[in-house]
C-alpha positions as CSV (number, residue, x, y, z in Angstrom):
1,X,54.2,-17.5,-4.0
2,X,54.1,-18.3,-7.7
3,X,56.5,-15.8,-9.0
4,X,60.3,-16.3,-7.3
5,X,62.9,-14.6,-8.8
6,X,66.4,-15.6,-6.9
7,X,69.8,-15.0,-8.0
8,X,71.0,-11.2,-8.1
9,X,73.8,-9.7,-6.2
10,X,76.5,-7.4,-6.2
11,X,78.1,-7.5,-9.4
12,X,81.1,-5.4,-11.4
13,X,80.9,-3.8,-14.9
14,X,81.2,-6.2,-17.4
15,X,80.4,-9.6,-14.5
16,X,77.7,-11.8,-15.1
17,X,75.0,-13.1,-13.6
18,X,71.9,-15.4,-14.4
19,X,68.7,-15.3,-12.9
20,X,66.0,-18.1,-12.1
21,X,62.0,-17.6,-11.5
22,X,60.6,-20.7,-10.0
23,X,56.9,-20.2,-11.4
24,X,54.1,-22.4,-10.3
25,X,49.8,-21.6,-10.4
26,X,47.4,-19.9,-12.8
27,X,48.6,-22.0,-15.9
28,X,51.6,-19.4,-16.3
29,X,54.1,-22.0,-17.9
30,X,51.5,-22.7,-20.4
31,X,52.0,-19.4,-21.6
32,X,54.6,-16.2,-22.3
33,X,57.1,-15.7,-19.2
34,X,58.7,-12.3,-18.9
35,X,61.5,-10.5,-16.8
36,X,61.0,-6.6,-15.9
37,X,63.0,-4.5,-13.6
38,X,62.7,-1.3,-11.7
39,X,65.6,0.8,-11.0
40,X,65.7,3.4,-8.1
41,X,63.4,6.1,-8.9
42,X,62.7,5.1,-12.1
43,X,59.3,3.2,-14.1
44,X,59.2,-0.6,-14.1
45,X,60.2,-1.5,-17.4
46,X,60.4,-4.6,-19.5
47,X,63.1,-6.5,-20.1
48,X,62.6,-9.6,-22.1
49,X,60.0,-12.5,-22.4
50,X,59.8,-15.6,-24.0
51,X,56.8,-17.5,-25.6
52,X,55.8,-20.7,-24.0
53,X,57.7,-23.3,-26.5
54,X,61.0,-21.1,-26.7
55,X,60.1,-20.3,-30.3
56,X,60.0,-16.4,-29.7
57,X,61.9,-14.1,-27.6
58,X,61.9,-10.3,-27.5
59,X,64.1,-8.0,-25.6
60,X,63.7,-4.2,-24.5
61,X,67.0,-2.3,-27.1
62,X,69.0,-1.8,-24.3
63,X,69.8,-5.6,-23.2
64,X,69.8,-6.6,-27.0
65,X,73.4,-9.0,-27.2
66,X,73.9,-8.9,-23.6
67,X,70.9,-10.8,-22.0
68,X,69.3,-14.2,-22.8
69,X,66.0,-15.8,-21.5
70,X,65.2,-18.9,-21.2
71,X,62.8,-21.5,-19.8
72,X,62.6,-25.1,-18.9
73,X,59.3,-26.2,-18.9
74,X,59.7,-29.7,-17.1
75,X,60.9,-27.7,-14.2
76,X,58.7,-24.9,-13.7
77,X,61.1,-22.6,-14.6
78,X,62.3,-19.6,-16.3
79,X,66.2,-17.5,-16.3
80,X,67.6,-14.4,-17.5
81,X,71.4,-14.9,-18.4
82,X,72.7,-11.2,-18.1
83,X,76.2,-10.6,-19.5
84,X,78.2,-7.7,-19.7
85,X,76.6,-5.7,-17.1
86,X,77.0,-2.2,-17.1
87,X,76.0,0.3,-14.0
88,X,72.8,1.1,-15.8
89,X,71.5,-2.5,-15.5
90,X,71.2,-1.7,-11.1
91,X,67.6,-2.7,-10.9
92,X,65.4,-4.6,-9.2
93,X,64.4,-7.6,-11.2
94,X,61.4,-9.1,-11.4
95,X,59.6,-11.9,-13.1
96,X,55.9,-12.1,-14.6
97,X,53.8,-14.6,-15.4
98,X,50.2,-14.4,-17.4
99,X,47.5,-17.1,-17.4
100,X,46.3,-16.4,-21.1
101,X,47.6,-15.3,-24.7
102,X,47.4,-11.4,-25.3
103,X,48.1,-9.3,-28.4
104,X,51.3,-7.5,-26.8
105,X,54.2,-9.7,-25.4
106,X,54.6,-6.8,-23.1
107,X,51.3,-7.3,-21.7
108,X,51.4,-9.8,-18.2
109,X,49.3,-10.3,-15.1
110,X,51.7,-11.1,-12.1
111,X,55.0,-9.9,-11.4
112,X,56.4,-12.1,-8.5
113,X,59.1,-10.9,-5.7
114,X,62.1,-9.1,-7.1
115,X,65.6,-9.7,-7.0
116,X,68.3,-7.2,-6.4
117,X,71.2,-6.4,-9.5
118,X,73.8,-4.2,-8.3
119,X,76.4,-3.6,-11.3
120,X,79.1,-1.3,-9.8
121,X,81.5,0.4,-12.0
């Protein structure tokens, strides 16, 4: 597996929680890391993503203030600190991984297992 999100769960309005993706193959920590989710009956959608030295980070409107991504590089490793949850975030979560630069940081190759958020109100 070289996509592993872990860390969702049951959560109430306004709870935290932080994700991790352990990330390993395809030279994916040499580039941009991203986190997506897919709520029921709804679109995968992006959620944030981070360039490969930290230096950039881009989030979808709706997370904007509330969500953080990070990475550690020495440990293969990339998280999504999600604060203030509201219902709307219930989603499967997911992490993504690409193996070379492209023009659109929305833009990835891999999206690994998923991790259940349930944010009840």
């Amino acid at each position: 597996v070289q996509l592993q999100a872990s860390g969702g769960g049951l959560v109430q309005a306004g709870g935290s929680l932080r994700l991790s993706c352990a990330v390993s193959g395809r030279n994916f920590m040499a580039n941009t890391l991203g986190w997506f989710r897919q709520a029921p009956g709804k679109e995968r959608e992006f959620v944030a993503a981070i360039n490969w030295d930290s230096y950039r980070k881009w989030y979808t409107d709706s997370v904007k203030g509330r969500f953080a991504i990070s990475r550690d590089n020495a440990k293969n490793m990339v998280y999504l600190q999600m604060n203030s949850l509201k219902p709307e975030d219930t989603a499967v979560y997911y992490c993504a991984g690409r193996s070379k630069s492209y023009d659109d940081y929305r833009s990835f190759e891999s999206w690994g297992r998923g991790t259940l958020v349930t944010v009840s109100s």
